[in-house]
N, C-alpha and C positions, 0 to 999 in steps of 0.2 A: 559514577564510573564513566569509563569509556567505551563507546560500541568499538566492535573487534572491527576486521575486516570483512566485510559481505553482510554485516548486520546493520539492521536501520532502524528508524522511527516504528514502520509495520510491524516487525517482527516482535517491540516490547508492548504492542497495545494488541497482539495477539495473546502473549507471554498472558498480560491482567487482563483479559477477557477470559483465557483459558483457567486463571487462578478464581476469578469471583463470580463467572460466567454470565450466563445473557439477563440475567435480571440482578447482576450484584449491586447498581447503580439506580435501580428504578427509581424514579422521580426525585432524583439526587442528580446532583454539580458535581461531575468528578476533574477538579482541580488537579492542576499539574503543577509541579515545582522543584527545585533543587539545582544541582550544579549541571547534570545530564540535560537539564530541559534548558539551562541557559546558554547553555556551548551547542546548542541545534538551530540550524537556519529555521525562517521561518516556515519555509515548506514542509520542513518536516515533523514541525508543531502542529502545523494543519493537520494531520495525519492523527495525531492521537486525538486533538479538538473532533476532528468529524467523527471515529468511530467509538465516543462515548457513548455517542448511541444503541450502539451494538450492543454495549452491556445495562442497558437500559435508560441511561444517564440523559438528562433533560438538555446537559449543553459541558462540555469541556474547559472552562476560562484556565487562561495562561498569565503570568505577569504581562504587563505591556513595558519593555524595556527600550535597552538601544536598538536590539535587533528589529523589535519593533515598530522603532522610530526609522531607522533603514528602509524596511519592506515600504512601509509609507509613501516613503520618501522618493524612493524608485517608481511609485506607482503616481506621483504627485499629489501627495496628501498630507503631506508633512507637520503642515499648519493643524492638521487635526488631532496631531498624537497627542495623548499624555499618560504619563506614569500611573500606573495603574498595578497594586499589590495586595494581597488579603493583607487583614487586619492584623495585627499584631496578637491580638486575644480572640481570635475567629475559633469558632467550634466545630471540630469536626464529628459527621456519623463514627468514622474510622480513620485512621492514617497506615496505609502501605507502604513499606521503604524498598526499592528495590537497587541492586547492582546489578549494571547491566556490563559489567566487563565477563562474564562468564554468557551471558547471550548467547544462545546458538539463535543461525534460521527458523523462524516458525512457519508451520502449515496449519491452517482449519482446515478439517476436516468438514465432508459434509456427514451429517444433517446441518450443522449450523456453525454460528461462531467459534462458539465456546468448546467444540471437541478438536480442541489444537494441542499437535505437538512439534517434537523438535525434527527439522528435516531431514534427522540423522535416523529417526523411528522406523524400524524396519514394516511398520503400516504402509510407508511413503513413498521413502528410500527406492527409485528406482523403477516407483507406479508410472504405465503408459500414460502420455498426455497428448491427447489427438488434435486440442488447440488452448493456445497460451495468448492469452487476452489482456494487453496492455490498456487499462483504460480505467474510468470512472475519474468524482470529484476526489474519492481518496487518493491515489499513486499513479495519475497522468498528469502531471503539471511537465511543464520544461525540463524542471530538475531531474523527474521520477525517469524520465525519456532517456536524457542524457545519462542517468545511470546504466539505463537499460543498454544503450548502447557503447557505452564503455568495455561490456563486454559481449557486445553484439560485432563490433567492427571487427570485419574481416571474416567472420562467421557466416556460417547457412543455417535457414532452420532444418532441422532435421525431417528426413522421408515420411511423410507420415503423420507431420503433424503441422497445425494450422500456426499461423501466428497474424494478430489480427491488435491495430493498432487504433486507438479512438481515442484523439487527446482530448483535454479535457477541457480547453476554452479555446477562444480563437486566439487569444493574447501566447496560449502554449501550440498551438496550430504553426501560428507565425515565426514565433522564433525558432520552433524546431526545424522549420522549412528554411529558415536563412539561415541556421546556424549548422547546418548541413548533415544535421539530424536523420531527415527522411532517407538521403542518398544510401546510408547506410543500413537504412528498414529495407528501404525498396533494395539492395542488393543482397541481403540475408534472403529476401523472399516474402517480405511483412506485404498486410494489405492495408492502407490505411485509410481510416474513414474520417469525414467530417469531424468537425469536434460536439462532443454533447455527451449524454448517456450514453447511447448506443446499447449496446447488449444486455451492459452494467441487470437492467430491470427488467429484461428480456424483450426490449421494444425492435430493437434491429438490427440488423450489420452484425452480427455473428452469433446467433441464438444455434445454439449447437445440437447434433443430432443424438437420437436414441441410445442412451447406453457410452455416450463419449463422457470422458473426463476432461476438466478444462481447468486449468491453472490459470487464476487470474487476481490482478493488483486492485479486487473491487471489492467491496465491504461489508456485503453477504453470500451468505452462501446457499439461505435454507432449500429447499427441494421446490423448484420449478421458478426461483428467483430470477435466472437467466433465460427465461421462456420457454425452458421444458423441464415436468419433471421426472422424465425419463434420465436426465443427464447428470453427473456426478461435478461440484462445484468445489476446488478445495483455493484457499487463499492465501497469497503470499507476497512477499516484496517486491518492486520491479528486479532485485539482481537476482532474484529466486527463480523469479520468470526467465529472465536471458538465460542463466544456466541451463534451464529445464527446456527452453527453445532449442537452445543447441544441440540435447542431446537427445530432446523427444522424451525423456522419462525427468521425475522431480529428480532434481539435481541438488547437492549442496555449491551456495555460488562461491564457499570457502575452499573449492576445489578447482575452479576455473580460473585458470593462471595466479 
């Protein structure tokens, strides 16, 4: 299928984390395929490739296609792509089929990954968020950025709540700064940090305080992952985030414009 509007890559590898939870993968490849995984740039492959882990999974492979041979290509590596597919008679532990044109927004909840539900859950639905944290290697690339700010322009973050920005390489550092990215953090009210981990494992640049809730596009959540485990950690999209920036409480982003 097709993702709707305000639904991404994050919110279907919440969706099957939520379905097979934090060990349905252990020591298992959890492969990806079909017509949804081939109509997705690569960025947003990345997304479900990194957080197999989550559900225990040793490593995520994807086909290596055109899009593949693009990203490459873009990056000057072109000469090294090749086509790369499972077997024709390849065995699986299991196979999950999913449609994702019914997708809503997903949220992890904390304690962990795997207690996700739909942003529409009245669990969520309208929980104070006192800082929204754009960052890690899951959902800070340029793309995740540029989502964020699609619906950040022109916006403030809301009274009350933080919003704190840590891309995620210098290569996403760079272009969100020429591409005039930041202009638009820095006048919402965003603070933006260096590019790395940052907070993501609780090392720095916005480890949040006692008893705060933090919405963030990073790829755990369990209790004291972001440097304290006083602090309540739930996970979500970058458009999940801009919405929930905007308005200080988790937002549906299928409601912002």
């Amino acid at each position: 299928g097709t993702f709707a509007r305000g639904v991404f890559a994050k919110d279907l590898i919440l969706k099957v984390i939520g379905d097979i939870k934090t060990d349905g993968a252990t020591y298992m490849a959890m492969e990806w395929g079909g017509t949804t995984i081939t109509a997705m740039p690569m960025t947003e492959r990345m997304v479900l490739s990194n957080m197999a882990i989550e559900a225990g999974g040793k490593c995520g492979p994807q086909p290596s296609d055109g899009e593949t041979k693009r990203y490459l290509r873009d990056h000057g590596r072109e000469q090294e792509w090749q086509p790369i597919s499972a077997d024709p008679d390849a065995r699986y532990e299991r196979v999950d089929h999913h449609d994702v044109s019914d997708l809503e927004p997903m949220i992890a909840r904390p304690p962990q990954e795997d207690n996700v539900v739909p942003v529409t859950d009245p669990s969520v639905k309208g929980l104070k968020i006192h800082q929204v944290y754009l960052g890690s290697c899951t959902n800070a690339r340029f793309e995740d950025m540029k989502i964020f700010c699609d619906y950040m322009n022109g916006e403030r973050v809301a009274p009350g709540t933080r919003l704190i920005v840590t891309p995620a390489s210098k290569e996403s550092y760079s272009r969100a700064m020429k591409g005039g990215l930041f202009d638009i953090l820095l006048d919402a009210g965003a603070v933006i940090n260096t590019p790395g981990c940052g907070a993501c494992p609780g090392v720095h640049l916005g480890i949040p305080g006692d008893g705060e809730n933090v919405l963030s596009t990073t790829n755990r959540n369990y209790v004291g992952r972001m440097g304290n485990p006083m602090a309540f950690t739930y996970l979500a999209s970058p458009a999940t985030a801009a919405a929930t920036a905007i308005y200080g409480v988790i937002t549906d982003p299928r409601e912002v414009r």
